[in-house]
VEXDREN-2710 file (C-alpha; in Angstrom, 1 decimal):
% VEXDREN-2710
k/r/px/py/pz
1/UNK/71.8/99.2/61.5
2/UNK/70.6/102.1/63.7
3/UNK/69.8/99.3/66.6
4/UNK/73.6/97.9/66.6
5/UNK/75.0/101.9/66.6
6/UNK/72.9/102.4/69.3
7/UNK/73.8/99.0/71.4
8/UNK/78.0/100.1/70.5
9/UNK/77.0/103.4/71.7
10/UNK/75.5/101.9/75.2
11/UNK/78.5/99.4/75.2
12/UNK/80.8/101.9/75.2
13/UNK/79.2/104.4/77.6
14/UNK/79.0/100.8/79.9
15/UNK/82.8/100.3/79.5
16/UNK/83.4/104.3/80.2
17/UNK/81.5/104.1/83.5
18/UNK/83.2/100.7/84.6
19/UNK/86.7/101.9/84.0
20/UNK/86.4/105.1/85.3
21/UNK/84.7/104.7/88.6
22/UNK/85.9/100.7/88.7
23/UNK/88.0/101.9/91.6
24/UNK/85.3/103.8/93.5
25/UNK/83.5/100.2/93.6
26/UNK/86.3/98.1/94.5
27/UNK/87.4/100.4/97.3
28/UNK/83.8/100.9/98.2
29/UNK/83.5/97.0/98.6
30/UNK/86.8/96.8/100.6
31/UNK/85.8/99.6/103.0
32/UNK/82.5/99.8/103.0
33/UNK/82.0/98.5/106.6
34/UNK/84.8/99.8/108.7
35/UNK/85.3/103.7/106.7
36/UNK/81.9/105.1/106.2
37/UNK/82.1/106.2/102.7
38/UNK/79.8/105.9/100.5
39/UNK/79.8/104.6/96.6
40/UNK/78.1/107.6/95.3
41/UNK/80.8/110.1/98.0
42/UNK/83.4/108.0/95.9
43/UNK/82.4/108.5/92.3
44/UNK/82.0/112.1/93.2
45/UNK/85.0/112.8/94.2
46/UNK/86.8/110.8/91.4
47/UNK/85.2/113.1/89.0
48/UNK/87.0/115.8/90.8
49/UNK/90.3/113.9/90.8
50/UNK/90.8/112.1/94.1
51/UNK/92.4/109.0/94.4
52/UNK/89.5/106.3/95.9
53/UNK/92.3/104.3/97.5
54/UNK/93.5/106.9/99.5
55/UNK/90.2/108.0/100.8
56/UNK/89.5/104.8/101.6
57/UNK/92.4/103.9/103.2
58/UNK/93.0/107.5/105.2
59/UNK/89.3/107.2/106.5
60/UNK/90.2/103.6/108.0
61/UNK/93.8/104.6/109.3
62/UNK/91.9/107.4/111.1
63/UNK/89.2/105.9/112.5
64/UNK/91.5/103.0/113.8
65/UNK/93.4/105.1/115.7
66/UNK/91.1/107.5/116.6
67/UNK/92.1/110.6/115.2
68/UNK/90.2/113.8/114.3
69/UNK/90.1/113.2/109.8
70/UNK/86.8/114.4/108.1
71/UNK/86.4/112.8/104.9
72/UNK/85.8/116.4/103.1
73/UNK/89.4/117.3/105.3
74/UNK/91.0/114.5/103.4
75/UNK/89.5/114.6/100.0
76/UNK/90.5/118.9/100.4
77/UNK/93.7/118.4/101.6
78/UNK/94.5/115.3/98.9
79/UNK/93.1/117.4/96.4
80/UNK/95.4/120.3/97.1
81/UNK/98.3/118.4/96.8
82/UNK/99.0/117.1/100.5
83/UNK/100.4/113.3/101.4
84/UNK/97.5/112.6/103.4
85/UNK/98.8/109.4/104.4
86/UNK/101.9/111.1/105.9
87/UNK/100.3/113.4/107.3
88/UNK/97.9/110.8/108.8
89/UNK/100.4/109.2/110.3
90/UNK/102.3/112.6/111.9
91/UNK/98.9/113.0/113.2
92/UNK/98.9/109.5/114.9
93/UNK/102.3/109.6/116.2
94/UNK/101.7/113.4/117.8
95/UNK/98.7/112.1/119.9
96/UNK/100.4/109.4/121.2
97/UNK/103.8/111.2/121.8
98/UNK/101.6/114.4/123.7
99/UNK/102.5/116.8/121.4
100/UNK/100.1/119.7/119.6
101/UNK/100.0/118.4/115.7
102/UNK/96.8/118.1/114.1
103/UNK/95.9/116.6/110.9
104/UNK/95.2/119.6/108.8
105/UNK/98.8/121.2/109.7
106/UNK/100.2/118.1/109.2
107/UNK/98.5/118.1/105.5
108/UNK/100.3/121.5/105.0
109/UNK/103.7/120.4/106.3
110/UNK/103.9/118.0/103.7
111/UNK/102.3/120.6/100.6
112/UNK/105.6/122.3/101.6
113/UNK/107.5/119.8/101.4
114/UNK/108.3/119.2/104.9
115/UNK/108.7/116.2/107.0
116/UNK/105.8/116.4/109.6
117/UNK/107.7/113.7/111.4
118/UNK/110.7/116.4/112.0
119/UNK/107.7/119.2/113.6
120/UNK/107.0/116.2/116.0
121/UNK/110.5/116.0/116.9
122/UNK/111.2/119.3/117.3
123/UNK/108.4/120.4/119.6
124/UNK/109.3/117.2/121.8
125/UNK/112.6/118.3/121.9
126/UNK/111.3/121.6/123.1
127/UNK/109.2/120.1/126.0
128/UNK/112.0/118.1/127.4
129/UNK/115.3/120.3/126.3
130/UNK/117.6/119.4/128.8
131/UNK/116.7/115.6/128.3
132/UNK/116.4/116.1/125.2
133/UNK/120.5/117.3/125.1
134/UNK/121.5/115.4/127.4
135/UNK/120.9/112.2/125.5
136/UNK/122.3/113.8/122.6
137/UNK/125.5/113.4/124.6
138/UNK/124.9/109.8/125.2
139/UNK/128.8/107.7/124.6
140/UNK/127.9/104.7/122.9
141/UNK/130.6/102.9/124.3
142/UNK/129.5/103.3/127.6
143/UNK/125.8/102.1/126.9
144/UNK/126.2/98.8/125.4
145/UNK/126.8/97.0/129.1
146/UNK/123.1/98.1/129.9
147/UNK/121.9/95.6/128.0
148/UNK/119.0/93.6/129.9
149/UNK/118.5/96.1/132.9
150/UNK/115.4/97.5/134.0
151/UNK/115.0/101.1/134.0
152/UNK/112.4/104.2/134.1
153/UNK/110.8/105.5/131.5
154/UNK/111.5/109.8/131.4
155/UNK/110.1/111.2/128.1
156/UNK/107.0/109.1/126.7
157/UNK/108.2/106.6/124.1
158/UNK/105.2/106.0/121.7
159/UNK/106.8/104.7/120.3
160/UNK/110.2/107.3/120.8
161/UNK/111.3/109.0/123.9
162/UNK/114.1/108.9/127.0
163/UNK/115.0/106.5/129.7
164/UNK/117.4/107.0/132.6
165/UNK/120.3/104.7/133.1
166/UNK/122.1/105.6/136.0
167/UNK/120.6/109.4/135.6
168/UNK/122.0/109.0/131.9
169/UNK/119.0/110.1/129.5
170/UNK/118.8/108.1/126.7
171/UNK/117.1/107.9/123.2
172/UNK/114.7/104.9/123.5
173/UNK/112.1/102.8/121.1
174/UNK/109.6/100.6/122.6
175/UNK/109.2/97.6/120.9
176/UNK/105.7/96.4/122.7
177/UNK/103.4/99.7/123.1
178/UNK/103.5/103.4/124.3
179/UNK/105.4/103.8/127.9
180/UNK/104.7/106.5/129.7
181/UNK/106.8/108.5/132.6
182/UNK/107.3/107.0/135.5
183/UNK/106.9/103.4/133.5
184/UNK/109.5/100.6/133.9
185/UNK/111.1/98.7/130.8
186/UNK/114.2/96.4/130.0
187/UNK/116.5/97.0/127.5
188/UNK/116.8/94.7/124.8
189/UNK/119.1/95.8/122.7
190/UNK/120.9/99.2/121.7
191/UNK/121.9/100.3/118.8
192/UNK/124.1/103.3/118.3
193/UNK/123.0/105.8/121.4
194/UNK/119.2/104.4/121.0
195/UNK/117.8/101.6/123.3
196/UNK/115.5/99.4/122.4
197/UNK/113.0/98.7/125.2
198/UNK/110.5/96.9/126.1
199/UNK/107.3/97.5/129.0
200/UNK/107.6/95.7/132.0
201/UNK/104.0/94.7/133.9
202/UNK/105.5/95.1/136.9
203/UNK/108.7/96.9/138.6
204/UNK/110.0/93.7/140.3
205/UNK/113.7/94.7/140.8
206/UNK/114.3/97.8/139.3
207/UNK/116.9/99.8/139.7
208/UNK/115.7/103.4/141.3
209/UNK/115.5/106.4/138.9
210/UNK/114.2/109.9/139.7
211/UNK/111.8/111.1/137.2
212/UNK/112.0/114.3/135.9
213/UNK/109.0/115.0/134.8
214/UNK/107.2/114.3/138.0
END
């Protein structure tokens, strides 16, 4: 009798351990080459509440893109309530767009409830104001017959930022990579006062543009 109580005992302590850090082990499996984190990093932080998944998955989104993301700066900032993934991604988008955003004031954007996304956009629209307004002012009408020219990139599009067509700045999206000033593109399509572009290897025929930003 006491053997059998002590094997249920065991059984269940067995069954505790396997659904409570199940999780850390699968996510351990799945990243354990590419993130860096270890099984017994994993069950540690469970027991204080993180999600495995999503120090898992922020570790790999960072180190794929090559952003500054300490594992004890996610499992912090996820534990205080932040959307690291969001914030990740800010992160990503503000050192490919030139703009001052790191990841840890990205986390606190988001514990406040703010779109990190909208910081990026502001401080870009700071750097380039007068472009910036200017294609604010863009009449869509006016736009659509651009369709298939070749133009000069102004403001970095990583993937947002401004063109000039016929010294018009306008919004652009780059469908094939980052484009940096001074870069040529086509326009493939536009939509509302936004073109969609994409990065020519070489300048061939295009039409002359100043660039603004030197």
């Amino acid at each position: 009798m006491t053997t059998s109580i002590g094997v249920l005992i065991a059984l269940i302590v067995v069954m505790f351990y396997i659904l409570y850090f199940g999780r850390c082990f699968r996510w351990w499996l799945l990243g354990r080459a590419r993130s860096g984190v270890g099984l017994f990093r994993l069950m540690k932080a469970r027991v204080y509440g993180a999600d495995p998944q999503i120090l898992v998955e922020a570790r790999l989104l960072a180190r794929a893109a090559g952003v500054s993301a300490p594992l004890d700066t996610i499992e912090t900032q996820h534990l205080a309530g932040a959307d690291v993934m969001r914030a990740l991604a800010a992160t990503i988008a503000a050192s490919r767009t030139g703009v001052s955003l790191d990841f840890g004031e990205a986390c606190l954007h988001t514990r406040t409830n703010r779109n990190p996304l909208d910081v990026i956009q502001e401080r870009l629209r700071n750097q380039h104001r007068d472009l910036w307004e200017a294609a604010e002012q863009a009449d869509p009408k006016h736009i659509v017959e651009h369709i298939g020219e070749r133009v000069s990139v102004a403001c970095r599009v990583a993937p947002v930022g401004i063109i000039l067509v016929d010294e018009q700045p306008l919004f652009a999206v780059s469908t094939n990579g980052i484009l940096e000033p001074g870069a040529h593109a086509q326009i493939v399509d536009i939509r509302g006062t936004v073109a969609f572009v994409q990065s020519l290897a070489a300048p061939g025929k295009d039409r002359k543009r100043a660039n603004p930003l030197g």
